[in-house]
Predicted model as a PDB file, atoms N, CA, C, CB and O in Angstrom, pLDDT in the B-factor column:
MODEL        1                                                                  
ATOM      1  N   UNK A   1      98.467-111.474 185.184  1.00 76.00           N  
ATOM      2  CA  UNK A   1      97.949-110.705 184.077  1.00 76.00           C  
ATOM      3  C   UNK A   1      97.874-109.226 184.429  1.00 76.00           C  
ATOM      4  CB  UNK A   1      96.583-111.223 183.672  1.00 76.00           C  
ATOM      5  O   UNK A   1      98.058-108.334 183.600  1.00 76.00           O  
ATOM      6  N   UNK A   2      97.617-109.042 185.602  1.00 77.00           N  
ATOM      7  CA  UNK A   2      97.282-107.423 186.044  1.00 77.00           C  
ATOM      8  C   UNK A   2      98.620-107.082 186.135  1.00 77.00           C  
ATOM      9  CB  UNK A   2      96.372-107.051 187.575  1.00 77.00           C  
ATOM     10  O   UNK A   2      98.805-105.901 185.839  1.00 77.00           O  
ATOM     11  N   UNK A   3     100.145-108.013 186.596  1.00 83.00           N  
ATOM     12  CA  UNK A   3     101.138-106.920 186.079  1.00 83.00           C  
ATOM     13  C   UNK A   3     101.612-107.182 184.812  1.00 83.00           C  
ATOM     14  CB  UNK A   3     102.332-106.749 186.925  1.00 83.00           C  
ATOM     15  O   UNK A   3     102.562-106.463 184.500  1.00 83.00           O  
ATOM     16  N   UNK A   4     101.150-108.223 183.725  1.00 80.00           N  
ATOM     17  CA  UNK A   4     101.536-107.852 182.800  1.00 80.00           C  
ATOM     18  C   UNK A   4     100.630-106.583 181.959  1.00 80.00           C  
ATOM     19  CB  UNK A   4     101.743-109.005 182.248  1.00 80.00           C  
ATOM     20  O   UNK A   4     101.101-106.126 180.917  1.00 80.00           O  
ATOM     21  N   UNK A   5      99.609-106.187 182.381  1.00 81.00           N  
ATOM     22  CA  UNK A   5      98.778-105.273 181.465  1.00 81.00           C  
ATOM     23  C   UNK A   5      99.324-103.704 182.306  1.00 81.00           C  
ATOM     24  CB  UNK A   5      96.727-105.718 181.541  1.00 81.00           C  
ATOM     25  O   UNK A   5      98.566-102.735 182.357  1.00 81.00           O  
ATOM     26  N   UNK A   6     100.276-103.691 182.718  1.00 84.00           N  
ATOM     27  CA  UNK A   6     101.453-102.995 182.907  1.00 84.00           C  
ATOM     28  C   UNK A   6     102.249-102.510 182.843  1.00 84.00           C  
ATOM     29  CB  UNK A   6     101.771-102.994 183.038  1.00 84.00           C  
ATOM     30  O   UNK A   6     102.825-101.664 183.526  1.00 84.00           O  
ATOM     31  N   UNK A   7     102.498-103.264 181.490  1.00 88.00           N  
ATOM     32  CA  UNK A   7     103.870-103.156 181.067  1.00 88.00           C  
ATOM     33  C   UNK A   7     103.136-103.094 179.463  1.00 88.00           C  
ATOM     34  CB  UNK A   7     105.133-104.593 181.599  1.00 88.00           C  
ATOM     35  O   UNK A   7     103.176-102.109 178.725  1.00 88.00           O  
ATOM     36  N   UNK A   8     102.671-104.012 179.247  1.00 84.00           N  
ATOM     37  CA  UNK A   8     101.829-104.391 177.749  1.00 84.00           C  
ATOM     38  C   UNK A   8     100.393-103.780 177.449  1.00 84.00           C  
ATOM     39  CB  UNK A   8     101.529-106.043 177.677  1.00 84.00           C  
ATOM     40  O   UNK A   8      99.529-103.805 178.325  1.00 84.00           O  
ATOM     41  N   UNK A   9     100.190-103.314 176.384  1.00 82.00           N  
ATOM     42  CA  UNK A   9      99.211-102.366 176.550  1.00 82.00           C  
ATOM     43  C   UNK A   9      97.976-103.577 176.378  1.00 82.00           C  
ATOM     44  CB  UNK A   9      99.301-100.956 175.365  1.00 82.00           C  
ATOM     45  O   UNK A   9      98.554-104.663 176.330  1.00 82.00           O  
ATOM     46  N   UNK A  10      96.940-103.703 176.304  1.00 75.00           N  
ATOM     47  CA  UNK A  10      95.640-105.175 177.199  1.00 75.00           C  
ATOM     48  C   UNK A  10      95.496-105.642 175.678  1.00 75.00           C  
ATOM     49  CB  UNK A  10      93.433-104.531 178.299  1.00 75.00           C  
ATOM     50  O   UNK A  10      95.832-106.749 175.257  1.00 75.00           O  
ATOM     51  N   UNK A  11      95.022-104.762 175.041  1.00 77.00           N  
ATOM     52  CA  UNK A  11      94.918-105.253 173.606  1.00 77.00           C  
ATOM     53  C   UNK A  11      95.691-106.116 173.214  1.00 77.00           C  
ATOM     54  CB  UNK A  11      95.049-104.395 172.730  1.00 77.00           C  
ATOM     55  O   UNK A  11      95.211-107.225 172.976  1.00 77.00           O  
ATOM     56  N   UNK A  12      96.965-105.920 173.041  1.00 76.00           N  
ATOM     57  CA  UNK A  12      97.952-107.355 172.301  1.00 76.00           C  
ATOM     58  C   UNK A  12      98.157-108.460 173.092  1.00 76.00           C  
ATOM     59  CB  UNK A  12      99.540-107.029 171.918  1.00 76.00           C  
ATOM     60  O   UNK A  12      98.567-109.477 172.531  1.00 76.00           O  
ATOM     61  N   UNK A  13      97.870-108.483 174.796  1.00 76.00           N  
ATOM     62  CA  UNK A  13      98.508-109.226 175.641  1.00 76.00           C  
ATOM     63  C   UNK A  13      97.586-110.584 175.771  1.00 76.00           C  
ATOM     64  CB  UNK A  13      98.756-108.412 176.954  1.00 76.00           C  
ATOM     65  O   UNK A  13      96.587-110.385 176.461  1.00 76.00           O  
ATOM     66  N   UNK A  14      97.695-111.774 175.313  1.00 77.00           N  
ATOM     67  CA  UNK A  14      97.539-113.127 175.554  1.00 77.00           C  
ATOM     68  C   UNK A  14      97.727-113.936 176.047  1.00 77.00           C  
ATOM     69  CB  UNK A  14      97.624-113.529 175.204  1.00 77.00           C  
ATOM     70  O   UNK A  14      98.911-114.273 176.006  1.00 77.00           O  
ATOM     71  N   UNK A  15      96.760-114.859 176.873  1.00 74.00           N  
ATOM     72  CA  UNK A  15      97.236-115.572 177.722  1.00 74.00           C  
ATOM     73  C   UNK A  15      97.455-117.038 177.441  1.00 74.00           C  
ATOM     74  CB  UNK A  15      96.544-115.372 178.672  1.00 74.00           C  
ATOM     75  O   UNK A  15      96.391-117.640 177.299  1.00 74.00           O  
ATOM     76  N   UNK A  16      98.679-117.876 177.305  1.00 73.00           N  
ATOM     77  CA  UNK A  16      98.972-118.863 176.940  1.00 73.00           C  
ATOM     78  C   UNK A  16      98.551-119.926 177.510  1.00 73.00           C  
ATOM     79  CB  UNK A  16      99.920-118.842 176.848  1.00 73.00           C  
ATOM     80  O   UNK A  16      99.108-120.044 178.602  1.00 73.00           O  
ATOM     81  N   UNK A  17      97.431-121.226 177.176  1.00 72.00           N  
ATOM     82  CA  UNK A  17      97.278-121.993 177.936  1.00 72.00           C  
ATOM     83  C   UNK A  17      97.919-123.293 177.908  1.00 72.00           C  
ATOM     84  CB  UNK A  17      96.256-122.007 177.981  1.00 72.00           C  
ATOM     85  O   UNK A  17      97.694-124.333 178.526  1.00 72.00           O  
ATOM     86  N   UNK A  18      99.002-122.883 176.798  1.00 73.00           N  
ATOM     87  CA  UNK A  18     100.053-124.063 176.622  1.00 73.00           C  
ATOM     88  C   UNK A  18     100.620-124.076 177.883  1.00 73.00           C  
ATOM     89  CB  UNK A  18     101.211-123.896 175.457  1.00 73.00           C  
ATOM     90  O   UNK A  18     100.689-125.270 178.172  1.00 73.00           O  
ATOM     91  N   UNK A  19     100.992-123.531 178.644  1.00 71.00           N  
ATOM     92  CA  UNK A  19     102.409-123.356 179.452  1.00 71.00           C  
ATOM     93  C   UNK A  19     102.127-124.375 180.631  1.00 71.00           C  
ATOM     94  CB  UNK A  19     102.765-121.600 180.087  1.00 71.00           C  
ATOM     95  O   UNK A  19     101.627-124.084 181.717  1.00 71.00           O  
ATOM     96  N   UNK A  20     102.639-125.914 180.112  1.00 77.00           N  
ATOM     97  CA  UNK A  20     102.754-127.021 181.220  1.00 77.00           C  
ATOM     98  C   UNK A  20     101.523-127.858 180.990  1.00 77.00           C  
ATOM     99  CB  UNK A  20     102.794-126.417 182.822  1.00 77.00           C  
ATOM    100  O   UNK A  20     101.682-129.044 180.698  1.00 77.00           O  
ATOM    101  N   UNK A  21     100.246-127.327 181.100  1.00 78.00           N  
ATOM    102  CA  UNK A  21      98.981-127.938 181.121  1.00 78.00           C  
ATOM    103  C   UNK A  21      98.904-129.236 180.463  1.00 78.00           C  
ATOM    104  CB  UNK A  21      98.054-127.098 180.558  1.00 78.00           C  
ATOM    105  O   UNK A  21      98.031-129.982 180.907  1.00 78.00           O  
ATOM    106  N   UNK A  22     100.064-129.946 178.912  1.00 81.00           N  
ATOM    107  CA  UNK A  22      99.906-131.081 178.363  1.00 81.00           C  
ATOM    108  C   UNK A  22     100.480-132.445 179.522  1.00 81.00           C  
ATOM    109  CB  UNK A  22     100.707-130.912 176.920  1.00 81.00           C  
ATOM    110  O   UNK A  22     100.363-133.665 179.404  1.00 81.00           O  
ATOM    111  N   UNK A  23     101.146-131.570 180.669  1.00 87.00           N  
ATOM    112  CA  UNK A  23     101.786-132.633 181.471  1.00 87.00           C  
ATOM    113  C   UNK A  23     100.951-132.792 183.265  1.00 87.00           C  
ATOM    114  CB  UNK A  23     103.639-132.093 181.532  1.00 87.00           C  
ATOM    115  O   UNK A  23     101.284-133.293 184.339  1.00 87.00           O  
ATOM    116  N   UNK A  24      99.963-132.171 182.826  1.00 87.00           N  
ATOM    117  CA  UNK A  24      98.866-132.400 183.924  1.00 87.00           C  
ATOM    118  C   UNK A  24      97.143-133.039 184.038  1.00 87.00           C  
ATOM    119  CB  UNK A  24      98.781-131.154 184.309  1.00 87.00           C  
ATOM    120  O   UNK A  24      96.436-133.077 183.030  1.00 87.00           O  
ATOM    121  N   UNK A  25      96.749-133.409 185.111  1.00 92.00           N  
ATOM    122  CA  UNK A  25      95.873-134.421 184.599  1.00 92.00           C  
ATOM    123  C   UNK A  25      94.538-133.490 184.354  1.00 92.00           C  
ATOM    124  CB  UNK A  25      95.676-135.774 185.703  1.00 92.00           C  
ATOM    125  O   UNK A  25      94.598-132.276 184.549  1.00 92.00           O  
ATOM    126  N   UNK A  26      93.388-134.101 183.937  1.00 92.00           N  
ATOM    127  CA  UNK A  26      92.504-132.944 183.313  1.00 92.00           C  
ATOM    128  C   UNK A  26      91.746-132.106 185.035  1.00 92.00           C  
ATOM    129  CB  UNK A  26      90.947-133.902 181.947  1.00 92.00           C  
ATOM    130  O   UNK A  26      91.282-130.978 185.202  1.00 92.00           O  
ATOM    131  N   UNK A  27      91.882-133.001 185.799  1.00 94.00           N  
ATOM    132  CA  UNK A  27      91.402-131.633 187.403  1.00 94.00           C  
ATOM    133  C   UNK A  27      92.091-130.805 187.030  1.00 94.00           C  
ATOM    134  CB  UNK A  27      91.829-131.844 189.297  1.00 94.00           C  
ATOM    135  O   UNK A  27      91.533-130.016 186.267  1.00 94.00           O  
ATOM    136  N   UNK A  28      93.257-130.590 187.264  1.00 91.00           N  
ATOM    137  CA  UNK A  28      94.172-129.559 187.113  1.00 91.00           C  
ATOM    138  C   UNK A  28      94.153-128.248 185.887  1.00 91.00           C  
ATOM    139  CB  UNK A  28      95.324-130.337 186.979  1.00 91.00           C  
ATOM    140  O   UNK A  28      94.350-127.036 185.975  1.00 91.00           O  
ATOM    141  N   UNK A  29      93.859-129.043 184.887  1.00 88.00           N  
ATOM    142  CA  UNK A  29      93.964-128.378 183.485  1.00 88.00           C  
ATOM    143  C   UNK A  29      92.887-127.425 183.546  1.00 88.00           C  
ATOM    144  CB  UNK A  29      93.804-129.393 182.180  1.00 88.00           C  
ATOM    145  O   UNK A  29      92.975-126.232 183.257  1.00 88.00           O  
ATOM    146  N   UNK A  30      91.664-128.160 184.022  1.00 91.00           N  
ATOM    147  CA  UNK A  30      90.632-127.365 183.989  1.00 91.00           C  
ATOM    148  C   UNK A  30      90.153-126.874 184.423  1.00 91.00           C  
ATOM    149  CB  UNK A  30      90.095-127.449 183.809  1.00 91.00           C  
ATOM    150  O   UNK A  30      89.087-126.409 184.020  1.00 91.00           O  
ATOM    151  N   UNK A  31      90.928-126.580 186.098  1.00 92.00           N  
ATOM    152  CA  UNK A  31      91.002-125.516 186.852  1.00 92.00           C  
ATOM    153  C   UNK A  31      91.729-124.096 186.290  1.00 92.00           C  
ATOM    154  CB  UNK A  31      91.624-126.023 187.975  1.00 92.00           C  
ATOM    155  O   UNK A  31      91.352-122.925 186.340  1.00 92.00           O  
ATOM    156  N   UNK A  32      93.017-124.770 185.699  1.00 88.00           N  
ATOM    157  CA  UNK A  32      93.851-123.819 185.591  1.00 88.00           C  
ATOM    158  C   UNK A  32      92.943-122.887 183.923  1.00 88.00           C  
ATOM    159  CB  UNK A  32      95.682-124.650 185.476  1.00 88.00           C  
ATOM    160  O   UNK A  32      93.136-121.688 183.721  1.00 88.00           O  
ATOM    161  N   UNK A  33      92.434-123.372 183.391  1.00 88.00           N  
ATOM    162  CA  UNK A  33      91.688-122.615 182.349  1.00 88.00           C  
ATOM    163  C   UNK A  33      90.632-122.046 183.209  1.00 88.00           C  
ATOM    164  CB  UNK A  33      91.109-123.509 181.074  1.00 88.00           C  
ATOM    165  O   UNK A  33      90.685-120.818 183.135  1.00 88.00           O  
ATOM    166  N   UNK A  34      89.703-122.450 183.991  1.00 93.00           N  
ATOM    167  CA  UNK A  34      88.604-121.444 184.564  1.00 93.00           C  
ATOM    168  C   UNK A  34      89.365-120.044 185.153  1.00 93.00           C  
ATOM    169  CB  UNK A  34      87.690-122.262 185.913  1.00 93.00           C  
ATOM    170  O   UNK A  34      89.043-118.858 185.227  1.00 93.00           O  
ATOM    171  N   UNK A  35      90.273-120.657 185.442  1.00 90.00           N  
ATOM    172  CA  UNK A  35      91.533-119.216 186.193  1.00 90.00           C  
ATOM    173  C   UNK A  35      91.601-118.198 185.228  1.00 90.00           C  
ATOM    174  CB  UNK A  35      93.468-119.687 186.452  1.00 90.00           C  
ATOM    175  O   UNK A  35      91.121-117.065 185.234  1.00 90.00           O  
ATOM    176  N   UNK A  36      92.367-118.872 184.292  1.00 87.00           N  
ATOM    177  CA  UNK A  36      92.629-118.086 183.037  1.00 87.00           C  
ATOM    178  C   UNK A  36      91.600-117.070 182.195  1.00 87.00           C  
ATOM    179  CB  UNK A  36      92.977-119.068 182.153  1.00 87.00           C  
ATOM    180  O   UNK A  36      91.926-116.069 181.557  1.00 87.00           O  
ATOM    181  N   UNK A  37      90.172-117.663 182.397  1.00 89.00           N  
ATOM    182  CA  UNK A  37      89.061-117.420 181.641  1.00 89.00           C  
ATOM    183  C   UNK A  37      88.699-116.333 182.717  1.00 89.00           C  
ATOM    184  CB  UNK A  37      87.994-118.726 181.283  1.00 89.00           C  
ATOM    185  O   UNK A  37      88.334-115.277 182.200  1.00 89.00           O  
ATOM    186  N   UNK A  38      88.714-116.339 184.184  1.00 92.00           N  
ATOM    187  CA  UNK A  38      88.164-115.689 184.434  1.00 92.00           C  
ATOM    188  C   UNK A  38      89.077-114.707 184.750  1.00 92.00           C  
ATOM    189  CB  UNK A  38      87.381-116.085 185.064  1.00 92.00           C  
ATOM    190  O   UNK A  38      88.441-113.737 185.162  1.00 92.00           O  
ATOM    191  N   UNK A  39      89.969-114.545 184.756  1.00 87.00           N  
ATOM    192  CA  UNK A  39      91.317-113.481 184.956  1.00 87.00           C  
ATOM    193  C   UNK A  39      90.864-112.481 183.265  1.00 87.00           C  
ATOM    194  CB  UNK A  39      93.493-114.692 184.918  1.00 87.00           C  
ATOM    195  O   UNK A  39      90.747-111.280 183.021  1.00 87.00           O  
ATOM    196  N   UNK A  40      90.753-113.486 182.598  1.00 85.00           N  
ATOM    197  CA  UNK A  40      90.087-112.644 181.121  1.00 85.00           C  
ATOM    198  C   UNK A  40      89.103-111.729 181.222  1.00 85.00           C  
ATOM    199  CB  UNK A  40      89.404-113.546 180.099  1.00 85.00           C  
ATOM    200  O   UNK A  40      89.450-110.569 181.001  1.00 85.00           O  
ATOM    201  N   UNK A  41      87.491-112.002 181.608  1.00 89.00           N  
ATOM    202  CA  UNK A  41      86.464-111.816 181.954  1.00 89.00           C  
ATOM    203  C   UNK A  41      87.245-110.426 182.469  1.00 89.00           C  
ATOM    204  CB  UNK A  41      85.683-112.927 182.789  1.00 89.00           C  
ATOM    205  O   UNK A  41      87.314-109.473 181.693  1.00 89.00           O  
ATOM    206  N   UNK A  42      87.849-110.348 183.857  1.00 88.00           N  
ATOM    207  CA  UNK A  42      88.250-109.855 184.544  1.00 88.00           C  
ATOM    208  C   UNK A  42      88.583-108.204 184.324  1.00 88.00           C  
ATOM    209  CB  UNK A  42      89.021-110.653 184.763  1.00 88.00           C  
ATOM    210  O   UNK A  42      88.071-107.132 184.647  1.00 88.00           O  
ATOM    211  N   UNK A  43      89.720-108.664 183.601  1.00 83.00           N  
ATOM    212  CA  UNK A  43      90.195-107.283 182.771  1.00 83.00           C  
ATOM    213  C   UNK A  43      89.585-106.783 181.513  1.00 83.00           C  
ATOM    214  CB  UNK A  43      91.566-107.412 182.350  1.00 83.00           C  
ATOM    215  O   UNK A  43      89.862-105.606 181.285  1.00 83.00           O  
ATOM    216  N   UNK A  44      88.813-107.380 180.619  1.00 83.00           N  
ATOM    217  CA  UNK A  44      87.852-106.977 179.977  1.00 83.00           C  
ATOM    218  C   UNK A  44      86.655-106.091 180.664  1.00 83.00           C  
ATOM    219  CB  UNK A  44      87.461-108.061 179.456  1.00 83.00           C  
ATOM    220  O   UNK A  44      86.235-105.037 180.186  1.00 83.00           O  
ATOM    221  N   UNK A  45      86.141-106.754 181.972  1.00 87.00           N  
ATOM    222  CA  UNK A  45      85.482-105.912 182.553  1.00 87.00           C  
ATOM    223  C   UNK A  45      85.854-104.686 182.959  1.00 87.00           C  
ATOM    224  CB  UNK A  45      85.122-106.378 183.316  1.00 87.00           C  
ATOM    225  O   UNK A  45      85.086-103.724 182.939  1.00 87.00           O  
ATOM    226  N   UNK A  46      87.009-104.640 183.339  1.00 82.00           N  
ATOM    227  CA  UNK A  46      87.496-103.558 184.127  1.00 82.00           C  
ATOM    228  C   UNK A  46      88.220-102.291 183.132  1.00 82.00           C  
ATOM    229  CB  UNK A  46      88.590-104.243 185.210  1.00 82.00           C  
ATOM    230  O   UNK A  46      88.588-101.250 183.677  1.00 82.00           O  
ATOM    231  N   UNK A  47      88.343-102.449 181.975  1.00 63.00           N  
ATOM    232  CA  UNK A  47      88.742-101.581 181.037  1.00 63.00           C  
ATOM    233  C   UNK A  47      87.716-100.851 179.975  1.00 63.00           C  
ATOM    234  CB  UNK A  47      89.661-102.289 180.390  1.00 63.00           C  
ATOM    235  O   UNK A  47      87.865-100.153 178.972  1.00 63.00           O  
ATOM    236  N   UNK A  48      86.043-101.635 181.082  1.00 51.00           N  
ATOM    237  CA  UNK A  48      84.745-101.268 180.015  1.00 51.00           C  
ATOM    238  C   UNK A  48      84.645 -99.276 181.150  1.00 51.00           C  
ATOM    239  CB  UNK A  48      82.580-103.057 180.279  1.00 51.00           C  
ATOM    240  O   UNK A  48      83.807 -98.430 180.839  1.00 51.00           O  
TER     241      UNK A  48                                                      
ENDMDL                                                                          
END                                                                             
């Protein structure tokens, strides 16, 4: 995300949690969303 807000200005840039997650079991899934969530958190913070 930090090199896509790089290239993409933060405002439009979204993070897809489709990508694979329907073919993994829910440990996984719901790791990979706390990631996501907090990679969010993340750059929201950092652009305050």
């Amino acid at each position: 995300m930090h090199k896509g807000t790089a290239v993409v200005p933060q405002e439009p840039l979204w993070i897809n949690p489709e990508c694979g997650l329907k073919t993994r079991g829910w440990p996984e899934t719901e790791a990979a969303l706390h990631n996501m969530v907090a990679v969010a958190r993340e750059l929201r913070n950092s652009s305050v």
